[in-house]
C-alpha positions in Angstrom: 22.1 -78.9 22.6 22.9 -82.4 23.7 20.6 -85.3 24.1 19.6 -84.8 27.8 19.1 -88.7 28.8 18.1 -88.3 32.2 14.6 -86.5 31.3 15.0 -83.4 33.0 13.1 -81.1 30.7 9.6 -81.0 30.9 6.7 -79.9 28.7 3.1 -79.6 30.0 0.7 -82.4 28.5 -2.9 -83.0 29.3 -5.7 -84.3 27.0 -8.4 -82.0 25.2 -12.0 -82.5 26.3 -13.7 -82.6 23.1 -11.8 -85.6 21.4 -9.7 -86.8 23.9 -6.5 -85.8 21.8 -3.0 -84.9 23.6 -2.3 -81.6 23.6 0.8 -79.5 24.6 0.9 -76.0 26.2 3.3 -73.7 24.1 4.9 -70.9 24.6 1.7 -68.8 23.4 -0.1 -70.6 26.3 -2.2 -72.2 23.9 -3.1 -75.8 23.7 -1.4 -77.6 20.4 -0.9 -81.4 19.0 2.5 -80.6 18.1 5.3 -82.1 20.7 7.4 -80.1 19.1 5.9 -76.8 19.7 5.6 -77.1 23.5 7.3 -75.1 25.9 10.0 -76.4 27.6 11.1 -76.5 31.5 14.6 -77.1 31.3 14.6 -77.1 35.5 12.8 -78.3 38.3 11.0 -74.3 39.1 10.6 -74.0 35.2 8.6 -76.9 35.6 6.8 -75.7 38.3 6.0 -72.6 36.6 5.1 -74.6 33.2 2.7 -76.2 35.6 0.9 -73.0 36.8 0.6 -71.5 33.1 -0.7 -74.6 32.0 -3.2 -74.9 35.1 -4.2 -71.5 34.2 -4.7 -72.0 30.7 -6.2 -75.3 31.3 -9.7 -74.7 30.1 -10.8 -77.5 27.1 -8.6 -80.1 28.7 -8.2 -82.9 31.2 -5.7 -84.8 33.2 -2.8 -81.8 32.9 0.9 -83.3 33.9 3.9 -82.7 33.1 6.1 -84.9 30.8 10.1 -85.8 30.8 11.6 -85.4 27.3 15.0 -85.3 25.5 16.1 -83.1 23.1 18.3 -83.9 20.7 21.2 -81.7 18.6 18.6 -80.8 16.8 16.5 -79.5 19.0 13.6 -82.4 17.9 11.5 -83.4 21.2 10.8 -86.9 22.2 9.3 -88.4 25.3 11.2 -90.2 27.9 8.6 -93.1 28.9 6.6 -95.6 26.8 4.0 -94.8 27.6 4.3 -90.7 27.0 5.5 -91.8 23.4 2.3 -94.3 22.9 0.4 -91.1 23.8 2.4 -88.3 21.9 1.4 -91.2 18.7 -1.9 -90.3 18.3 -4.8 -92.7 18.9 -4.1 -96.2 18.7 -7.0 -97.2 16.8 -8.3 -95.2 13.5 -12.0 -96.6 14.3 -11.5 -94.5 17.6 -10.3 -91.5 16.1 -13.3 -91.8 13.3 -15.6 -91.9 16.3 -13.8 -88.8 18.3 -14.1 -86.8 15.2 -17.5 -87.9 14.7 -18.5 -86.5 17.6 -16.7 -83.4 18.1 
């Protein structure tokens, strides 16, 4: 499949409750770290129907939205905005994500 530039798939992102790590709904309609698991909207109603599973399933986590990515040849995700690829990173800091574990 070719590199869709203009962002029109969408996966469903939110972050989990106990450490504050973003998560991705997958096709199981389980919650996983993995951008590269998620389920994919390749359409506007696929979206909205990504959005509804992933409202449903939506227990554990906060701030659920959906995110525009690109797929390359390959079929490797990326995010389309900054800021969704600062997030898809991990935490920025390790002393935060010491603490977050800490306290899971």
């Amino acid at each position: 499949m070719a590199k869709n530039l203009a962002g029109d798939l969408l996966v469903a992102s939110a972050n989990r409750l106990v450490d504050g790590v973003v998560v991705y709904l997958d096709d199981a309609g389980q919650w996983t770290t993995e951008l590269q698991r998620a389920a994919v909207a390749r359409d506007k109603r696929g979206g909205e129907i990504l959005l509804e599973r992933a409202r449903a399933e939506g227990f554990g986590v906060v701030d659920l939205l959906l995110v525009a990515v690109t797929e390359d040849v390959e079929g490797v995700l990326e995010p389309v905005s900054l800021r969704e690829k600062i997030r898809a990173s991990g935490l920025t800091f390790d002393a935060i994500a010491a603490e977050a574990v800490r306290y899971a």
